[in-house]
C-alpha positions in Angstrom: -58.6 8.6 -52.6 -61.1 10.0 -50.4 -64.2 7.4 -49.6 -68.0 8.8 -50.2 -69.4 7.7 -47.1 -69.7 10.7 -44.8 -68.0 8.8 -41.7 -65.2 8.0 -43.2 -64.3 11.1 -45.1 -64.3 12.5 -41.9 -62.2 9.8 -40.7 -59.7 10.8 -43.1 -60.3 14.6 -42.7 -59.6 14.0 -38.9 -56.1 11.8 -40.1 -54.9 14.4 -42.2 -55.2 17.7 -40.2 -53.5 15.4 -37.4 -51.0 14.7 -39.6 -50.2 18.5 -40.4 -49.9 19.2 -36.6 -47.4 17.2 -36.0 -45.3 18.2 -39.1 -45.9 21.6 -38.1 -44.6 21.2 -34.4 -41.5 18.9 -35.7 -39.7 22.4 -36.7 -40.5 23.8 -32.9 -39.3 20.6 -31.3 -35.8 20.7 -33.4 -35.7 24.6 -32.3 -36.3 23.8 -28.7 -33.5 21.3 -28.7 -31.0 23.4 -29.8 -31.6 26.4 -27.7 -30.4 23.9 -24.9 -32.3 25.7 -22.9 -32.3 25.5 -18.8 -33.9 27.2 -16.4 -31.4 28.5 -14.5 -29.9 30.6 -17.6 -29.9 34.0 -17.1 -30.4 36.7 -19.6 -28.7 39.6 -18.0 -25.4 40.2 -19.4 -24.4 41.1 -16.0 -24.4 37.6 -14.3 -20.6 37.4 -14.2 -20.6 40.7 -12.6 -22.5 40.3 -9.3 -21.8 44.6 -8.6 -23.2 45.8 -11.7 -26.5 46.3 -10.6 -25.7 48.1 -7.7 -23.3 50.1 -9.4 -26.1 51.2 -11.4 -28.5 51.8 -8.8 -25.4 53.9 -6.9 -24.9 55.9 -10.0 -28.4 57.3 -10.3 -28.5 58.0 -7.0 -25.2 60.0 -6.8 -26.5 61.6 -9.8 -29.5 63.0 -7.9 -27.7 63.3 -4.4 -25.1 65.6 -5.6 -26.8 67.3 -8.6 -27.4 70.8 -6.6 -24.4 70.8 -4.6 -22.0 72.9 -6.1 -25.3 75.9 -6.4 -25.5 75.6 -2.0 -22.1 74.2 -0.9 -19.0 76.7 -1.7 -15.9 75.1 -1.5 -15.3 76.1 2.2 -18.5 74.4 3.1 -17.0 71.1 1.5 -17.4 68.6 4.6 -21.1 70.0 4.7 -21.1 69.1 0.7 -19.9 65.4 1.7 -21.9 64.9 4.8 -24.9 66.7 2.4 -24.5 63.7 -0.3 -23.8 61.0 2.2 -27.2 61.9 3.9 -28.8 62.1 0.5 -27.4 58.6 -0.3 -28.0 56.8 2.8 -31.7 55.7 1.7 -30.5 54.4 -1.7 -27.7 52.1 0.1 -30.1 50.5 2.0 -32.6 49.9 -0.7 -29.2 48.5 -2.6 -28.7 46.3 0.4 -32.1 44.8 1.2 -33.0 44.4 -2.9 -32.2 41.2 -3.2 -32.1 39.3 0.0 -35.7 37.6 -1.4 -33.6 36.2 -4.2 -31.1 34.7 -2.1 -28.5 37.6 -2.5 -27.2 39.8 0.0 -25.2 42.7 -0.3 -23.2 45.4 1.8 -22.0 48.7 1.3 -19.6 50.4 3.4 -17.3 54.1 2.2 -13.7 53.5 1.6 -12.2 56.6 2.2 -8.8 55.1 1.6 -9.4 54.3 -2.2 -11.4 57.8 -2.3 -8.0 59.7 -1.1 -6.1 57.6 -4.0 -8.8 58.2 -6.4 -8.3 62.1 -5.4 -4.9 61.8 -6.0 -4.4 60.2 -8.8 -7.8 61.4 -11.1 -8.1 65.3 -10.5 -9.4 66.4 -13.6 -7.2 69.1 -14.9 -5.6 70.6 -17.8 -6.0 73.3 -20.6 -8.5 75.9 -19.8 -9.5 74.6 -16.2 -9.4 76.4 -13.6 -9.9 73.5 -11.3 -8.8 73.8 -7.7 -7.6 70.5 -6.1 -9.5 67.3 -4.8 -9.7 65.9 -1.5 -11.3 62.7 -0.4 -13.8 63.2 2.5 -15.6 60.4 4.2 -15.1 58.5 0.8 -16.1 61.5 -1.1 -14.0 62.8 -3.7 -14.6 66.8 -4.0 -13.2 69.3 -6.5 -12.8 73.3 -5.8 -14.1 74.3 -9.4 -15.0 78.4 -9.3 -14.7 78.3 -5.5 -17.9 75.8 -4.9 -17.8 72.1 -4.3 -18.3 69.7 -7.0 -18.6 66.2 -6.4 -16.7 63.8 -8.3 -17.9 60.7 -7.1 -17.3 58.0 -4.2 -15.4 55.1 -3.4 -17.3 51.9 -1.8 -16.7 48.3 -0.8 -19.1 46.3 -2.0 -20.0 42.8 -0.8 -22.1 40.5 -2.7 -23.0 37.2 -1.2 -24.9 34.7 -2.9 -25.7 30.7 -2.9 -22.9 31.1 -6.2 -20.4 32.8 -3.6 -18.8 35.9 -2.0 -17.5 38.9 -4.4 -16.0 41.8 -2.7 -15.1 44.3 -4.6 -14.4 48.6 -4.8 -15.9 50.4 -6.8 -15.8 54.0 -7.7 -18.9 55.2 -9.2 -18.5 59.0 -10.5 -20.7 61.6 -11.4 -20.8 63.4 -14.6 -18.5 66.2 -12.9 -16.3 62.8 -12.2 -16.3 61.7 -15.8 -14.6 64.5 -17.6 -10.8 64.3 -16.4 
Protein backbone atom coordinates (compact mmCIF):
# COMPACT_ATOMS: atom_id res chain seq x y z
CA UNK A 1 0.00 0.00 0.00
CA UNK A 2 1.15 3.25 -1.11
CA UNK A 3 2.37 5.71 1.98
CA UNK A 4 0.70 9.38 2.17
CA UNK A 5 3.72 11.24 2.70
CA UNK A 6 4.74 12.83 -0.59
CA UNK A 7 8.54 11.60 -0.37
CA UNK A 8 7.90 8.42 -0.14
CA UNK A 9 5.17 7.80 -2.63
CA UNK A 10 7.62 9.00 -4.89
CA UNK A 11 10.00 6.65 -3.49
CA UNK A 12 7.77 4.02 -4.46
CA UNK A 13 6.66 5.61 -7.80
CA UNK A 14 10.50 5.73 -8.67
CA UNK A 15 10.78 1.62 -7.51
CA UNK A 16 8.01 0.62 -9.57
CA UNK A 17 8.68 2.32 -13.03
CA UNK A 18 12.35 0.78 -12.31
CA UNK A 19 10.97 -2.23 -11.88
CA UNK A 20 8.94 -2.24 -15.31
CA UNK A 21 12.26 -1.41 -17.17
CA UNK A 22 13.90 -4.02 -16.33
CA UNK A 23 11.02 -6.60 -16.96
CA UNK A 24 10.63 -4.87 -20.13
CA UNK A 25 14.35 -5.30 -21.31
CA UNK A 26 14.47 -9.09 -19.86
CA UNK A 27 12.57 -10.13 -23.34
CA UNK A 28 15.36 -8.10 -25.46
CA UNK A 29 18.27 -9.60 -23.44
CA UNK A 30 16.80 -13.35 -24.03
CA UNK A 31 16.37 -12.21 -27.87
CA UNK A 32 19.90 -10.93 -28.06
CA UNK A 33 21.25 -14.19 -26.72
CA UNK A 34 19.82 -16.24 -29.09
CA UNK A 35 20.61 -14.33 -32.21
CA UNK A 36 24.28 -15.40 -31.18
CA UNK A 37 25.18 -12.69 -32.80
CA UNK A 38 29.01 -11.73 -33.79
CA UNK A 39 30.31 -9.12 -35.55
CA UNK A 40 32.02 -10.69 -38.13
CA UNK A 41 28.64 -12.36 -39.57
CA UNK A 42 27.90 -11.34 -42.78
CA UNK A 43 24.53 -10.79 -44.21
CA UNK A 44 25.17 -11.31 -47.95
CA UNK A 45 24.24 -14.59 -49.06
CA UNK A 46 27.12 -14.40 -51.28
CA UNK A 47 29.96 -14.86 -48.62
CA UNK A 48 30.72 -18.39 -49.67
CA UNK A 49 31.03 -17.17 -53.10
CA UNK A 50 33.86 -14.72 -53.14
CA UNK A 51 33.06 -14.07 -57.45
CA UNK A 52 29.60 -13.26 -57.11
CA UNK A 53 29.93 -9.71 -56.79
CA UNK A 54 32.12 -9.29 -59.56
CA UNK A 55 30.17 -11.50 -61.67
CA UNK A 56 27.52 -9.04 -61.14
CA UNK A 57 29.25 -5.97 -61.68
CA UNK A 58 30.71 -7.94 -65.10
CA UNK A 59 27.26 -8.63 -66.10
CA UNK A 60 25.94 -5.10 -66.15
CA UNK A 61 28.66 -3.97 -67.75
CA UNK A 62 28.64 -6.52 -70.64
CA UNK A 63 25.15 -5.65 -70.83
CA UNK A 64 25.98 -2.05 -71.64
CA UNK A 65 29.27 -2.72 -73.50
CA UNK A 66 27.73 -4.90 -76.10
CA UNK A 67 24.11 -3.62 -76.13
CA UNK A 68 24.64 -1.64 -79.77
CA UNK A 69 26.93 -3.98 -81.33
CA UNK A 70 25.11 -6.09 -83.50
CA UNK A 71 23.30 -2.30 -85.01
CA UNK A 72 27.38 -1.04 -85.98
CA UNK A 73 29.46 -4.24 -86.24
CA UNK A 74 28.29 -6.72 -89.23
CA UNK A 75 29.51 -10.01 -88.83
CA UNK A 76 32.63 -9.42 -90.98
CA UNK A 77 33.59 -6.65 -88.74
CA UNK A 78 33.58 -9.24 -85.83
CA UNK A 79 37.21 -8.72 -84.30
CA UNK A 80 36.26 -4.92 -84.42
CA UNK A 81 32.90 -6.12 -82.38
CA UNK A 82 35.39 -7.93 -79.82
CA UNK A 83 38.11 -5.41 -79.63
CA UNK A 84 34.74 -2.75 -79.52
CA UNK A 85 33.43 -4.57 -76.14
CA UNK A 86 36.78 -5.31 -74.71
CA UNK A 87 37.55 -1.46 -74.99
CA UNK A 88 34.02 -0.80 -73.61
CA UNK A 89 34.80 -3.20 -70.64
CA UNK A 90 38.25 -2.25 -69.72
CA UNK A 91 37.05 0.63 -67.22
CA UNK A 92 34.57 -1.67 -65.48
CA UNK A 93 37.46 -4.45 -64.81
CA UNK A 94 39.43 -2.17 -63.16
CA UNK A 95 36.74 -0.59 -61.04
CA UNK A 96 36.07 -4.60 -60.32
CA UNK A 97 39.76 -4.90 -59.37
CA UNK A 98 40.44 -1.90 -57.17
CA UNK A 99 36.71 -2.17 -55.33
CA UNK A 100 37.74 -3.88 -52.59
CA UNK A 101 41.38 -3.59 -51.89
CA UNK A 102 40.16 -0.99 -48.80
CA UNK A 103 38.40 -4.01 -47.38
CA UNK A 104 41.22 -6.20 -47.42
CA UNK A 105 40.18 -8.05 -50.83
CA UNK A 106 41.94 -8.09 -53.91
CA UNK A 107 40.90 -9.29 -57.09
CA UNK A 108 42.13 -9.95 -60.78
CA UNK A 109 40.69 -10.33 -63.99
CA UNK A 110 42.37 -11.60 -66.95
CA UNK A 111 40.25 -13.12 -70.66
CA UNK A 112 40.51 -16.74 -71.07
CA UNK A 113 40.15 -17.19 -74.58
CA UNK A 114 40.71 -20.94 -74.11
CA UNK A 115 37.34 -21.54 -72.04
CA UNK A 116 35.70 -18.85 -74.57
CA UNK A 117 36.70 -21.21 -77.70
CA UNK A 118 34.99 -24.23 -75.57
CA UNK A 119 32.15 -22.20 -74.55
CA UNK A 120 31.80 -21.37 -78.51
CA UNK A 121 31.89 -24.83 -79.14
CA UNK A 122 29.93 -26.35 -77.01
CA UNK A 123 26.90 -23.54 -76.29
CA UNK A 124 25.96 -22.12 -79.86
CA UNK A 125 22.55 -21.34 -79.51
CA UNK A 126 20.62 -23.11 -82.32
CA UNK A 127 17.68 -24.95 -83.23
CA UNK A 128 14.12 -24.59 -84.78
CA UNK A 129 13.54 -21.37 -86.51
CA UNK A 130 17.09 -19.82 -86.06
CA UNK A 131 18.93 -18.82 -88.50
CA UNK A 132 22.00 -18.49 -86.41
CA UNK A 133 25.34 -18.54 -88.09
CA UNK A 134 28.20 -20.15 -86.05
CA UNK A 135 30.28 -18.82 -82.97
CA UNK A 136 33.77 -18.15 -82.56
CA UNK A 137 35.71 -17.17 -79.55
CA UNK A 138 37.86 -14.01 -80.02
CA UNK A 139 40.15 -12.58 -77.44
CA UNK A 140 37.72 -14.44 -74.85
CA UNK A 141 34.72 -13.18 -76.69
CA UNK A 142 32.17 -15.46 -77.72
CA UNK A 143 30.40 -13.95 -81.03
CA UNK A 144 27.43 -15.28 -83.06
CA UNK A 145 26.69 -14.41 -86.93
CA UNK A 146 22.78 -13.91 -86.34
CA UNK A 147 21.24 -12.01 -89.71
CA UNK A 148 24.85 -11.37 -90.90
CA UNK A 149 25.82 -8.88 -87.83
CA UNK A 150 27.76 -9.75 -84.73
CA UNK A 151 26.05 -10.48 -81.60
CA UNK A 152 27.80 -10.98 -78.47
CA UNK A 153 27.19 -13.84 -76.39
CA UNK A 154 29.22 -13.24 -73.56
CA UNK A 155 32.96 -13.69 -72.25
CA UNK A 156 35.08 -16.04 -70.54
CA UNK A 157 37.40 -14.73 -67.44
CA UNK A 158 39.67 -15.91 -64.76
CA UNK A 159 38.95 -14.47 -61.78
CA UNK A 160 41.19 -14.27 -58.71
CA UNK A 161 40.02 -13.34 -55.41
CA UNK A 162 42.38 -12.88 -52.62
CA UNK A 163 41.49 -12.19 -49.21
CA UNK A 164 42.72 -12.53 -45.42
CA UNK A 165 40.02 -15.81 -45.68
CA UNK A 166 42.12 -17.06 -48.78
CA UNK A 167 42.80 -17.36 -52.57
CA UNK A 168 39.67 -18.44 -54.93
CA UNK A 169 40.41 -18.70 -58.55
CA UNK A 170 37.94 -19.34 -60.49
CA UNK A 171 36.28 -18.98 -64.60
CA UNK A 172 33.57 -17.63 -65.08
CA UNK A 173 31.41 -17.06 -68.07
CA UNK A 174 29.12 -14.18 -67.73
CA UNK A 175 26.67 -13.99 -70.90
CA UNK A 176 24.55 -11.47 -72.19
CA UNK A 177 20.96 -11.73 -72.84
CA UNK A 178 21.79 -12.74 -76.63
CA UNK A 179 24.02 -15.53 -74.44
CA UNK A 180 21.10 -16.70 -72.38
CA UNK A 181 18.72 -18.01 -74.94
CA UNK A 182 20.49 -21.32 -76.34
Amino acid sequence: MLSRRPDARRGQLVLVAAVVVAVALIPIVVAYLQLGYHADVRASGDYDDPTADATRTLTRALATASADVPAEHGWTDRDDAATTVRDRLEPRIEHVERARLDAGTARSLSYNATDAQRWAASSCPSGDGRSFGRCVAIDGVVVQERADRTHVLGVAVDLTVTSERGRTVATVRVPTVAGRES
